[in-house]
C-alpha positions in Angstrom: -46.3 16.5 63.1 -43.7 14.8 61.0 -41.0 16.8 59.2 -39.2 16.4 56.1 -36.9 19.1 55.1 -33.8 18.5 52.8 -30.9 20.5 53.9 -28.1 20.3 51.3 -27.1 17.4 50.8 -28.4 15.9 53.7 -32.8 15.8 55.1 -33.8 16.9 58.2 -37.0 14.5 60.1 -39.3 14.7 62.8 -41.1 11.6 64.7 -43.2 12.1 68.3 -40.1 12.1 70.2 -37.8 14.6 67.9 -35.5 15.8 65.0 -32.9 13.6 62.8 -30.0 14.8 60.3 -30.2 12.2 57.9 -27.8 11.6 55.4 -29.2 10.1 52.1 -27.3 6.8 51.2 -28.0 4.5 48.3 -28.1 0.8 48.9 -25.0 -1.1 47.0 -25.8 -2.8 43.6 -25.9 -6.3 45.8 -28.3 -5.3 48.8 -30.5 -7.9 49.2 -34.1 -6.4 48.1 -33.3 -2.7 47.5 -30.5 -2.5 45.4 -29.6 1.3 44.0 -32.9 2.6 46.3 -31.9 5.7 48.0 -32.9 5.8 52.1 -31.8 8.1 54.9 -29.4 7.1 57.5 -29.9 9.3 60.7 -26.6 11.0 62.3 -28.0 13.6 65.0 -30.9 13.4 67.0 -32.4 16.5 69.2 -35.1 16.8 71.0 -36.0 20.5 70.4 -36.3 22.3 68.1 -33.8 25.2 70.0 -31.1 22.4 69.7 -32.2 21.3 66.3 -31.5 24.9 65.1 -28.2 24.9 67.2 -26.9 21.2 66.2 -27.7 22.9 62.2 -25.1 25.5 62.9 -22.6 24.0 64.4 -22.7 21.5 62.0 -22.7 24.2 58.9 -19.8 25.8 60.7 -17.8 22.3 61.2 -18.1 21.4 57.9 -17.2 24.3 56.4 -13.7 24.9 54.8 -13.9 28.7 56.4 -10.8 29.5 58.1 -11.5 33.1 59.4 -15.0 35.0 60.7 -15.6 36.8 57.5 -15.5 33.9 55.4 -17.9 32.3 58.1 -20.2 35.8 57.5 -22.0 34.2 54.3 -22.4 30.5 55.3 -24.3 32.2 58.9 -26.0 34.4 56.9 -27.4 31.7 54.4 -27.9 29.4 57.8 -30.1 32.2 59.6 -32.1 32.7 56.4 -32.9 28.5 56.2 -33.4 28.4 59.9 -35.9 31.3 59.6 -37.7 29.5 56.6 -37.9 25.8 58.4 -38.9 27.7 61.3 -41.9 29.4 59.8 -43.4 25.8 58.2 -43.0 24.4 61.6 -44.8 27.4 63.3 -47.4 26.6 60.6 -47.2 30.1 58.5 -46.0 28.4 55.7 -47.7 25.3 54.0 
């Protein structure tokens, strides 16, 4: 099955052998034959989807401008509730 879930600002992908974190990037107004195309750019690779849930996180929780646990509360809680969605269309419950 291949994947293709956007996650903020950024897509999460699937090919035989795992899961990307893709940021989407525009090609500059002189590329050579796609010029202001939008394509993703792959950051993190996993090859679970336990990791791919972890790497999510942690990258949520990097990225974040949180500086103490309870500012961290609602950015986890929104996380769980995304993880728990992706993981439902990837167990097949939701089309």
């Amino acid at each position: 099955m291949s994947i293709r879930i956007p996650f903020g600002e950024l897509v999460i992908t699937s090919d035989k052998d795992g899961y990307q974190l893709n940021k989407v990037k525009v090609h500059p107004p002189g590329h050579k034959t796609n010029p202001g195309e939008t394509y993703l750019a792959p950051f993190r690779y996993w090859t679970t989807v336990t990791a791919l849930f972890r790497g999510l996180c942690e990258h949520a929780v990097r990225n974040s401008d949180a500086t103490t646990l309870e500012e961290l509360k609602p950015l986890l809680a929104a996380h769980t509730r995304l993880v728990a969605e992706i993981r439902a269309v990837l167990d097949g419950e939701v089309e």
